[in-house]
C-alpha positions in Angstrom: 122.6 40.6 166.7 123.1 44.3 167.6 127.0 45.5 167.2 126.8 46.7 170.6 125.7 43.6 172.1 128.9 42.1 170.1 131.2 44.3 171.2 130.1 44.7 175.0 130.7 40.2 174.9 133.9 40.8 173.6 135.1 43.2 175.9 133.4 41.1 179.3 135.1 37.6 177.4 138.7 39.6 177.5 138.4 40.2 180.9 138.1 36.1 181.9 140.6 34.7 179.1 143.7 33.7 180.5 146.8 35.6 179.2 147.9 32.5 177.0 144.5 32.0 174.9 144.0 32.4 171.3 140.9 34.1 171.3 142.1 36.5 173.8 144.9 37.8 171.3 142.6 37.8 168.4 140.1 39.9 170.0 142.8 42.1 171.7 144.1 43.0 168.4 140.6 43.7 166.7 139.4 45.8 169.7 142.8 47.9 170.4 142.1 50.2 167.8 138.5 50.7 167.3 138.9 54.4 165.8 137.5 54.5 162.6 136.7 51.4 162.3 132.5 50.8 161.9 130.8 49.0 164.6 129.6 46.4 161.9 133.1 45.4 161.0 134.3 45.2 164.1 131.5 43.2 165.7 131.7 41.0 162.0 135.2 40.3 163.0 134.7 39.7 166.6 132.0 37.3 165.5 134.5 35.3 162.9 137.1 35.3 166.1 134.8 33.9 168.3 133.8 30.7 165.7 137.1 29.9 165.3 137.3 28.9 168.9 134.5 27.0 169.4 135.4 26.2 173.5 134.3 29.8 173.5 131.5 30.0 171.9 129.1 28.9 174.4 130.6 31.4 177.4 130.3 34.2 174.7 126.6 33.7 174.3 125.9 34.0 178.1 127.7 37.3 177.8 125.6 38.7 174.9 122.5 40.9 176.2 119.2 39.0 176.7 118.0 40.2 173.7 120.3 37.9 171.9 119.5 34.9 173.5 117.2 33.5 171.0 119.5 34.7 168.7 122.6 32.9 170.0 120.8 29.6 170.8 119.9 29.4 166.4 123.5 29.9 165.9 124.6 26.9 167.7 121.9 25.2 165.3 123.7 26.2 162.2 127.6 25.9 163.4 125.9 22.0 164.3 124.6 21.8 160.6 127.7 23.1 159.5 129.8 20.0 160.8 130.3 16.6 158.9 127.8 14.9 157.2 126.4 12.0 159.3 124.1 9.4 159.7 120.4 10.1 160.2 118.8 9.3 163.6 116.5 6.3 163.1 113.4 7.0 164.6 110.9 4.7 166.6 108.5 2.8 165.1 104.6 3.0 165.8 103.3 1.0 168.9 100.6 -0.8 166.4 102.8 -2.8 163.6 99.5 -3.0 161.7 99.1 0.5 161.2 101.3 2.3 157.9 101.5 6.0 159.0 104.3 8.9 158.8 104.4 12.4 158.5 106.8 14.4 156.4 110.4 14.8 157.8 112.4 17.8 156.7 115.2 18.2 159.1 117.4 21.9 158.4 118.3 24.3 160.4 116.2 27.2 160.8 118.8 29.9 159.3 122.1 28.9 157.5 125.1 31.5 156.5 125.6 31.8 152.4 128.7 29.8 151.2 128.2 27.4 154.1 127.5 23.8 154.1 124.6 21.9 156.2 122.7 19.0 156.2 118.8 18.4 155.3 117.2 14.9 156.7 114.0 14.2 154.1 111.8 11.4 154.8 109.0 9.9 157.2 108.6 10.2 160.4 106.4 8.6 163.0 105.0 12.4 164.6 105.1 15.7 163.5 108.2 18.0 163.2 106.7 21.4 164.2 108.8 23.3 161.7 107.2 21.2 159.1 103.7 21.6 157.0 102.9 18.2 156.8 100.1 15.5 158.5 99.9 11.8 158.8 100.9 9.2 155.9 98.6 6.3 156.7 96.6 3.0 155.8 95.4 0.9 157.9 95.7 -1.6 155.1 99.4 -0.8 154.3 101.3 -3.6 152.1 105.3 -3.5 152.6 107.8 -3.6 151.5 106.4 -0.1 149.9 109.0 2.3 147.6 108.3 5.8 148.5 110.0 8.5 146.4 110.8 11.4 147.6 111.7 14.7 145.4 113.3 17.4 146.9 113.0 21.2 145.7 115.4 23.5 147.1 115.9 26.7 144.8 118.3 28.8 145.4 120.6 26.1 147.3 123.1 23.8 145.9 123.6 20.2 146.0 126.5 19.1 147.3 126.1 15.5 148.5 123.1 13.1 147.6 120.0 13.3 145.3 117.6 15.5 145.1 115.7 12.4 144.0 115.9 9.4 146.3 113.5 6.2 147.0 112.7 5.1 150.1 112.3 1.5 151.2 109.4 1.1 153.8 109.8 -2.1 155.5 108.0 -3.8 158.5 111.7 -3.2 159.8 112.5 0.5 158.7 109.3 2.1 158.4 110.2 5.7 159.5 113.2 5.7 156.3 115.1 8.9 155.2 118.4 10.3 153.8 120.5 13.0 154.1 121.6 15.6 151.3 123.9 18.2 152.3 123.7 21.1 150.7 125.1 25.0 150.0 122.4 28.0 150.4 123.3 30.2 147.4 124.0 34.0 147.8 121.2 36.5 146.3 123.4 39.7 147.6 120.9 40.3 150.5 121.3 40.6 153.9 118.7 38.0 154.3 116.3 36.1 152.6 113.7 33.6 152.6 114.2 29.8 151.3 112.1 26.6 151.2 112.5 23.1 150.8 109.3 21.7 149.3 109.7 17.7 149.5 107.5 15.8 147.1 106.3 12.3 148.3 105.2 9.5 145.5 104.1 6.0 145.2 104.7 4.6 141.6 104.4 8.0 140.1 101.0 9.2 142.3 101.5 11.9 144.5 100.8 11.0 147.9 101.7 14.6 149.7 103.8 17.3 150.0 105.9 18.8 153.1 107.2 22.3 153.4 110.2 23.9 155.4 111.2 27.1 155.4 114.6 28.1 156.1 116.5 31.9 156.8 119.9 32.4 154.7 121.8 35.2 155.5 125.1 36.7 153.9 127.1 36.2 157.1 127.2 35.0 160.6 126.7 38.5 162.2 122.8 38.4 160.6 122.3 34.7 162.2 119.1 35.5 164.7 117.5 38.6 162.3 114.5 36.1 161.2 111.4 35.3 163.6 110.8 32.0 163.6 108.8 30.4 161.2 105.2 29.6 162.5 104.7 25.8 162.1 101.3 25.4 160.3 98.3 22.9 160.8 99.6 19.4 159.1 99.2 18.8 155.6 97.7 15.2 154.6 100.3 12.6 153.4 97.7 9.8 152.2 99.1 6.1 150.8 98.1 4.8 148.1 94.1 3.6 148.5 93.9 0.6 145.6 92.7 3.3 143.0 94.2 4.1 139.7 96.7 7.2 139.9 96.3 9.8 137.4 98.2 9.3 134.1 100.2 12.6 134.7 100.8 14.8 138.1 101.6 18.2 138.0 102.8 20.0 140.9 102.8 23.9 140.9 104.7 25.2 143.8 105.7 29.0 143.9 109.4 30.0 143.3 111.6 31.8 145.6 111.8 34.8 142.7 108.3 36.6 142.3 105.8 35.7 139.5 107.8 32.7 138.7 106.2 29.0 139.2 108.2 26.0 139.2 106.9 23.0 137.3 107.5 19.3 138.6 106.1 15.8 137.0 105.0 12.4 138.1 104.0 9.5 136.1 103.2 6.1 136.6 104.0 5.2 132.8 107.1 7.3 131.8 110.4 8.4 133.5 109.6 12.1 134.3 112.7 15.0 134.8 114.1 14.9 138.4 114.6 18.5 139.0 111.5 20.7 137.8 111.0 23.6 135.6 110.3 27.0 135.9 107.9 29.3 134.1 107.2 33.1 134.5 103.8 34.3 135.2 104.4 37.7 135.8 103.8 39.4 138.7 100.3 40.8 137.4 98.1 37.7 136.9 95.5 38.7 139.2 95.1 41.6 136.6 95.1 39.2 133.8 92.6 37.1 135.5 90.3 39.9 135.7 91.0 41.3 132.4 90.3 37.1 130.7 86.5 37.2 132.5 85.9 41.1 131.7 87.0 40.2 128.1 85.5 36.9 127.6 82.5 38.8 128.6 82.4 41.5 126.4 82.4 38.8 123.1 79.6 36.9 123.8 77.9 36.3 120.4 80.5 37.8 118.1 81.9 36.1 115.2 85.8 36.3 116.7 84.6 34.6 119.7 86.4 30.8 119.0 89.5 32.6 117.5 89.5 35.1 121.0 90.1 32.0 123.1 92.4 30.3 121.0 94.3 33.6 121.1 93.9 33.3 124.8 95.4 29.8 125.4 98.4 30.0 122.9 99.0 32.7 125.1 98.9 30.7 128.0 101.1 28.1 126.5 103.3 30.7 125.5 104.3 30.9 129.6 104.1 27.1 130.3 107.2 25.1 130.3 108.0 23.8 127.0 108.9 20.5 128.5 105.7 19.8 129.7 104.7 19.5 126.2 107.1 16.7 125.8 106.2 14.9 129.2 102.7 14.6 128.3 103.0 13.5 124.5 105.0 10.5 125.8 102.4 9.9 128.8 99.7 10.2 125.8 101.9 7.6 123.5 101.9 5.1 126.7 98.1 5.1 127.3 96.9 5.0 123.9 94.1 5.0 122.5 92.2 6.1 126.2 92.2 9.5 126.8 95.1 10.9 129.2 94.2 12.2 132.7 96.0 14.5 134.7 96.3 16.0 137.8 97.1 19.5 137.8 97.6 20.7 142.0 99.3 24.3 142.1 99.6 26.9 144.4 99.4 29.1 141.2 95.7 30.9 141.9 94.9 32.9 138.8 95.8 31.1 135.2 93.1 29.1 133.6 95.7 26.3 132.3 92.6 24.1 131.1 92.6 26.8 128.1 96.0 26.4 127.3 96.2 25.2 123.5 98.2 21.6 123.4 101.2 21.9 120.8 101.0 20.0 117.7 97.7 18.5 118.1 96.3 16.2 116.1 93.3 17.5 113.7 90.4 15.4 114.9 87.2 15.2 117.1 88.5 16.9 120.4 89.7 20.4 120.0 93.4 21.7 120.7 92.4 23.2 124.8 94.2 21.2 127.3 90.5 20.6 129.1 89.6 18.8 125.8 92.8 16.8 125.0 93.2 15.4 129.0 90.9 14.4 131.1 92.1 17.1 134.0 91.5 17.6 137.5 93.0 20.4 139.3 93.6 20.5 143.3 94.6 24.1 145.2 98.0 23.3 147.0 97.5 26.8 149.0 95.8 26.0 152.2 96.7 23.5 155.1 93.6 22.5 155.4 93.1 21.3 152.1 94.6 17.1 151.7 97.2 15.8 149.0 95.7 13.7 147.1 92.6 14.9 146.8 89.7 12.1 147.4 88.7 9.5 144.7 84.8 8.9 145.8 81.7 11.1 147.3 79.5 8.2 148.5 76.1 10.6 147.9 73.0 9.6 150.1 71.2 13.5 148.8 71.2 16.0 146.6 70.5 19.9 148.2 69.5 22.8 146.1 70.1 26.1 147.0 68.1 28.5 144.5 65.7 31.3 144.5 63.7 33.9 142.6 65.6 36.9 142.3 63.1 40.3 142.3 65.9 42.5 144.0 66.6 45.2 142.2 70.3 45.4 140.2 69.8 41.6 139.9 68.3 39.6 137.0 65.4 37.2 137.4 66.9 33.7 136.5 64.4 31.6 135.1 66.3 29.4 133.6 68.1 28.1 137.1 64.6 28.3 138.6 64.3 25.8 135.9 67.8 24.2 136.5 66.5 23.8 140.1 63.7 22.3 139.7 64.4 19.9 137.3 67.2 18.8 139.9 64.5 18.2 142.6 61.9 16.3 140.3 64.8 14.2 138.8 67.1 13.3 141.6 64.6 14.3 144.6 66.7 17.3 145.8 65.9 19.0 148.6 65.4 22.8 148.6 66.8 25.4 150.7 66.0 29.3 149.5 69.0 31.2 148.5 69.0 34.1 151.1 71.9 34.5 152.9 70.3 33.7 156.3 68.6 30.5 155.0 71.6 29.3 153.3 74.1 30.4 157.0 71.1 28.0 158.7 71.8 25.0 156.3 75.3 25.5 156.8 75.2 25.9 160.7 72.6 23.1 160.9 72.8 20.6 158.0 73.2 17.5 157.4 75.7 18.9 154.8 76.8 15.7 152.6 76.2 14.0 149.1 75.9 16.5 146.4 75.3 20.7 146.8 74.6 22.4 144.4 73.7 26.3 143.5 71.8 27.9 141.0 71.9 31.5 140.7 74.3 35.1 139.9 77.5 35.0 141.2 79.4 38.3 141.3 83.3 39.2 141.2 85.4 42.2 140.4 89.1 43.0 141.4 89.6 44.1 145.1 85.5 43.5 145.3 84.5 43.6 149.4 81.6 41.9 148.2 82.8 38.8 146.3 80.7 35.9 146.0 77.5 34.0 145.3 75.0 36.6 145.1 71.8 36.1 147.2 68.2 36.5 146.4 67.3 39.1 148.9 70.8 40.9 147.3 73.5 40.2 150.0 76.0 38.2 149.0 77.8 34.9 150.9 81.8 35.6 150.6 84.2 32.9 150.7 85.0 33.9 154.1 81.8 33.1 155.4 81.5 29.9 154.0 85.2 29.4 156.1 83.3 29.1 159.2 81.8 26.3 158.6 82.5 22.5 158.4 81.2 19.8 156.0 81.8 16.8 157.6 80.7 14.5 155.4 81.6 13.5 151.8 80.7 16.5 149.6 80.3 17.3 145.7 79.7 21.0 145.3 78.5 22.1 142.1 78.3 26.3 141.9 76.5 27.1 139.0 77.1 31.0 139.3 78.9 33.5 136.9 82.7 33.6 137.8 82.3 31.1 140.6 86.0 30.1 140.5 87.4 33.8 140.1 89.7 34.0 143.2 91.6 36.4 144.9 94.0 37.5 147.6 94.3 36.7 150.8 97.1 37.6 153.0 99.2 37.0 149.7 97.7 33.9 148.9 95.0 31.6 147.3 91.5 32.7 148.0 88.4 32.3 146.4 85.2 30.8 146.3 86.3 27.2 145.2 89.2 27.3 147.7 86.9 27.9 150.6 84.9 25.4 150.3 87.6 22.9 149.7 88.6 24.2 153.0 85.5 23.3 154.7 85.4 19.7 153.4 84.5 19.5 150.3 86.4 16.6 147.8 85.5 18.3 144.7 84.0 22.1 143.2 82.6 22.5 139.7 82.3 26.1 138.9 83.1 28.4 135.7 85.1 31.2 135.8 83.5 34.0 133.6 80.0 34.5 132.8 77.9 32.2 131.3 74.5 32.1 129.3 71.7 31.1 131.7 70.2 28.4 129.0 73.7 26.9 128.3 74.3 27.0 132.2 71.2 24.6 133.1 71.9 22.3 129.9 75.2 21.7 130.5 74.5 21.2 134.6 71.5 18.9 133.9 74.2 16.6 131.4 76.7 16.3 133.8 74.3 14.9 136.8 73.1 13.0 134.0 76.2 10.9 133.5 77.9 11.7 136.9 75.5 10.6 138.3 75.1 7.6 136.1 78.3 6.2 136.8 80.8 8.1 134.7 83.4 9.8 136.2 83.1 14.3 136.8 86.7 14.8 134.8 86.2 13.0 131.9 82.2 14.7 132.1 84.0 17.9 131.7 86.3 17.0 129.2 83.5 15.3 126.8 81.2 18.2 127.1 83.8 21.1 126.5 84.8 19.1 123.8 81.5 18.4 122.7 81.1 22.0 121.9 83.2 22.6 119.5 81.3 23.4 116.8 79.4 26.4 118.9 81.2 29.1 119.8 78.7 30.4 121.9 78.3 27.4 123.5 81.9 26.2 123.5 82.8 29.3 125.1 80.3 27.9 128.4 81.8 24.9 128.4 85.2 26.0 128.7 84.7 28.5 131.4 83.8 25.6 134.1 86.3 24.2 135.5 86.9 20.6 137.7 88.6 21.0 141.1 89.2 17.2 142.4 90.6 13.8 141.5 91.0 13.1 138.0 89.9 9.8 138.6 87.3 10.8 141.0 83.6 8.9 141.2 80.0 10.1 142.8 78.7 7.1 143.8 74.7 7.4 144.5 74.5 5.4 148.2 70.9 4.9 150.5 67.8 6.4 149.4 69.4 8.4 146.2 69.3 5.3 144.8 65.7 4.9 144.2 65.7 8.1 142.1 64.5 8.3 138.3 67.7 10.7 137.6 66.9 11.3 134.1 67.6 15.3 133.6 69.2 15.3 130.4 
């Protein structure tokens, strides 16, 4: 609020106080001699009077200009969060006792003073709080009593009552269950700042959503009302578990208050995993690194340093991880011996290849020392709204679709070997073809059916703050990622984009944007797509084994995982394999439905 709007309040509040109040000798002596005082102070002090008399507090806020209406109305909010500790609200339960559904429920005040104490409500509830990123828990097939843990990350705030950690008993009784933690916002010596509480919801160790809330801490109550209100986003899926196995080991990336650092928090269904989660620095230039790993990986194709370049590259990337993950996942390892461990890696992190990342004290023996060879890993984009936590476990695929072309545009290459790739596809699985130009491909995605398995064969193009990112068209115009935004898959969807430095990604109003992330957005439940650029020959082989075994019952992940490591003992070839990387469900399954069926499917 403005010092002048303060002071004006004051001065109108003096003139209705009787002669015997409090407030009206507090503010008489702070406004008798205003010479040389600031108007900051002297409203900050009027401010402090004015809370210490709280029978005033709501007659003084009629008196502030209408500017500060808005303002005056969020202070109430914190001096309300400020009180006591209390009880939780229970909220109603769903009109259809059959039905298991929730969304996330953060409860906070929308700004909160430094050094004060407030209360945060985390749980489910039965509709959506519009402060709060977050869409429906539900099953229609529900069994309670149900645990449902809930993890609470809240950097830069202090615990003062309660867990950050707390399990939640859903009951045919209590279905819509919570708790309260009260907490301290902690002072960064700003005026104002940003904070969130990101609430983690589990199910014996599987992570089953997230919710998000952000909240405005300022250094004291005369900046209360300085922050817009946070715009409440589309809902974020909160999905129980479905009957399916959970991955071994979750990972959840979310960003940290301070820039370029990442905080790191674990689930398992196997092994007690830390409570509060740890942090790693990035660095604030990883979209430069990003750039400079594809420009670099391209530039050793063929030469003899090429396996020890990558190794290089992933100690590196270990180097930034936290050193506790290490730890976590040995002991998730230990308690699913002798199978191979999978993991879930979702982040809001765009930019680090963590599949490369070199696995400490590993083992000599037949699968090399990457993290994409150790695990069987699936990673999931936390960044957009759109896109559902968990991701799905099954594309129930009625038809293949081939987008491909010949390429006779000058600057661009002639692919014969995804000609090849292509066809092969169509005689094996009966794909159906649609021509890679750009207005062929907009016609397939306006009209469909889009559904089952896409998949595209051809150049891909990406360069740092490129206005012409994306899959590169045979008559030379290129389909961006936001183009492919436009559009919906409605169906169940595998996309496969076999294009040079497919899952490159970049900004987007400061966030997570790319190729792979749009079209998650549109529907898609999983992407396959390699990050730098790739031989054409080892491109089609290693596309034509995976539909071999994917398709043949195995699972995409542990595909991945088999044929990087596979690899090993061609650099050349190695260095393919590891640029591709697995967005979906660890545990995920193409399952051939309908006509597909009837297919020969042999492209190995």
């Amino acid at each position: 609020m403005e010092p002048e709007s303060v002071l004006a309040a004051a001065a109108a509040l003096l003139t209705e106080l009787g002669e015997t109040a409090g407030l009206r000798k507090d503010l008489t002596a702070i406004l008798a001699d205003p010479e040389g005082v600031d108007s900051d102070t002297l409203a900050d002090d009027v401010v402090s009077a004015v809370l210490a008399h709280p029978e005033a507090v709501m007659r003084f806020e009629e008196l502030l200009e209408p500017t500060e209406a808005r303002r005056a109305a969020r202070r109430a909010e914190v001096l309300a969060a400020a009180g006591p500790a209390a009880s939780a609200p229970v909220l109603e339960s769903a009109a259809d006792p059959s039905v298991c559904c929730g969304y996330p429920r953060i409860e906070a005040p929308g700004e909160v003073v430094a050094g004060w104490e407030f209360s945060i409500v985390v749980g489910l509830s039965p509709e959506i709080i519009g402060s709060v990123v977050g869409n429906p828990l539900r099953s229609e097939a529900c069994s309670r009593p149900l645990t449902v843990t809930v993890q609470t990350l809240a950097e830069g705030f202090t615990l003062v009552e309660g867990d950050w950690t707390a399990d939640l008993r859903v009951t045919d009784t209590e279905r819509y269950p919570c708790r309260v933690l009260r907490v301290r916002a902690d002072s960064k010596g700003r005026r104002v700042r940003s904070g969130t509480l990101h609430v983690v919801y589990s199910v014996a160790g599987e992570v089953v959503g997230l919710g998000v809330r952000s909240i405005a801490v300022v250094s004291e109550p005369t900046a209360l009302g300085e922050c817009a209100e946070s715009a409440a986003g589309a809902p974020r899926a909160l999905l129980l578990p479905r009957g399916d196995e959970p991955a071994d080991l979750t990972v959840t990336i979310l960003p940290s208050e301070r820039p370029g650092r990442f905080l790191f928090q674990y689930q398992s269904p196997h092994v007690r995993v830390p409570g509060l989660p740890d942090e790693c620095y990035v660095g604030e230039d990883a979209p430069q690194y990003a750039i400079s790993l594809i420009n670099r990986m391209a530039s050793r194709k063929g030469r003899p340093d090429l396996m020890a370049f990558m190794t290089g590259l992933g100690k590196e990337i270990t180097d930034v991880m936290p050193t506790r993950l290490w730890s976590v996942l040995a002991e998730v390892a230990e308690a699913v011996s002798p199978r191979v461990p999978t993991v879930l890696l979702q982040s809001s992190e765009a930019y680090i290849p963590w599949e490369l990342a070199v696995v400490p004290d590993t083992p000599a023996g037949d699968r090399p020392a990457f993290l994409g060879c150790q695990v069987t890993l699936g990673r999931w984009v936390l960044a957009d709204r759109r896109i559902t936590v968990p991701p799905p476990m099954v594309v129930r695929a009625a038809s293949m679709t081939v987008i491909s072309g010949v390429y006779q545009t000058d600057g661009w290459q002639r692919l014969r070997e995804a000609e090849l790739e292509a066809a092969t596809l169509r005689a094996s699985y009966g794909a159906t073809s649609v021509e890679a130009s750009l207005s062929d491909v907009i016609s397939y995605f306006r009209d469909g059916p889009i559904a089952g398995i896409v998949h595209f064969a051809g150049h891909g193009q990406h360069t740092e703050g490129g206005w012409d990112n994306g899959l590169v068209m045979v008559d030379g115009m290129t389909l961006d990622p936001t183009t492919v935004k436009a559009y919906d898959f409605p169906g169940e969807t595998f996309v496969f984009l076999n294009a040079c430095k497919a899952s490159a990604v970049q900004g987007a109003f400061g966030g997570y944007a790319g190729l792979v992330q749009a079209f998650l957005y549109v529907g898609a439940c999983a992407v396959v797509s390699p990050l730098w650029s790739l031989d054409d020959r080892d491109a089609r082989c290693l596309a034509l084994a995976f539909y071999h075994r994917v398709l043949g019952g195995e699972k995409p992940a542990e595909v991945m995982r088999s044929l990087r490591a596979a690899a090993r003992d061609d650099a050349d070839l190695a260095s393919s394999a590891l640029a591709y990387q697995f967005f979906g469900h660890p545990h995920m399954q193409v399952e051939r439905v309908g006509q597909f069926c009837a297919t020969g499917g042999d492209a190995a």
